[in-house]
N, C-alpha and C positions, 0 to 999 in steps of 0.2 A: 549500576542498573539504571536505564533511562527510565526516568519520572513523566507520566504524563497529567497533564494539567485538566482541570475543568475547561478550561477556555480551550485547551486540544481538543475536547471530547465534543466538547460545542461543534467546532471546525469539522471535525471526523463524522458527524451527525451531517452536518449542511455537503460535505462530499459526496456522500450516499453512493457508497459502494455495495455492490451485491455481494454475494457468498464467493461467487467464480470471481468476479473482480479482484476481490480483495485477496481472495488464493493466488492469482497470477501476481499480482504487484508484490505480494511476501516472496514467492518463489522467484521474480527476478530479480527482486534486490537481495535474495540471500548472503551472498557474498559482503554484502554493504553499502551504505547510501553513501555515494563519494561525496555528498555535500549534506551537511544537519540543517542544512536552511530550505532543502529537497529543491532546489532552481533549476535543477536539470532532470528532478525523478523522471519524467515523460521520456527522455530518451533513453536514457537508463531501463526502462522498461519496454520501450520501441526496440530497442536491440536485443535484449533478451528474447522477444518475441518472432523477432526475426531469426534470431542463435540458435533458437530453443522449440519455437513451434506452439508457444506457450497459448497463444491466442487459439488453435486448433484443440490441443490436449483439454481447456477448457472452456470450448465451445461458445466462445465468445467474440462478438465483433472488436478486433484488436486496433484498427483504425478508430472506432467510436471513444475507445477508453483512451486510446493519448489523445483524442481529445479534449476529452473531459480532463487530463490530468494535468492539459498545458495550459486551460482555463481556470486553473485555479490559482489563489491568491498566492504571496509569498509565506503568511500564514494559516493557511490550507495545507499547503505546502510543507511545512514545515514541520506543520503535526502530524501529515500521514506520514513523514521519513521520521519522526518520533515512535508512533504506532508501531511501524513495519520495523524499525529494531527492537521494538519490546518486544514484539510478535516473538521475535527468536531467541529472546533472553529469558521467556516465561518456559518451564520444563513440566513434565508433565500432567498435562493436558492434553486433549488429542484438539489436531487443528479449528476443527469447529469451535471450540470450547476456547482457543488461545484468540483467536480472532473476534469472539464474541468479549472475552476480558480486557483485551484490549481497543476496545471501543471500534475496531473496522467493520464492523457488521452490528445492527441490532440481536 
């Protein structure tokens, strides 16, 4: 089970991801973060988005957020591809509720 840390939750705080954000970035890396260090999350979720339609489904500017995702640090980075596996490793919870425990949303 991935552990997340105080200092991830810190990071995951200063990223400030919204509800929709944070749903699209779970749902495209569902499958998995091909790197624990997240160096490439932004593409990894620019393709899903393009794959998948994901930036439509939840009505969000999908350019703005690989923005923001390719702007952030190596450990920024590193906590939300922490985050977003815990996200799927926590069970019963309904989404709102998993996103909120694991620190990607307030």
């Amino acid at each position: 089970m991935t552990k997340l840390t105080p200092l991830d939750r810190m990071f995951l705080r200063s990223i400030g991801l919204d509800h929709a954000e944070a749903s699209l970035v779970c749902e495209a890396l569902q499958a998995g973060v091909t790197s624990p260090q997240g160096d490439f999350l932004w593409r990894e979720v620019e393709l899903a988005m393009r794959r998948d339609g994901l930036d439509a489904k939840y009505e969000i500017d999908g350019p703005g957020l690989v923005q923001k995702l390719r702007k952030l640090g190596r450990a920024d980075a590193a906590a939300l591809a922490r985050a977003v596996t815990r996200f799927w490793e926590v069970r019963g919870l309904p989404p709102l509720q998993r996103l909120r425990a694991v620190g990607l949303i307030r």
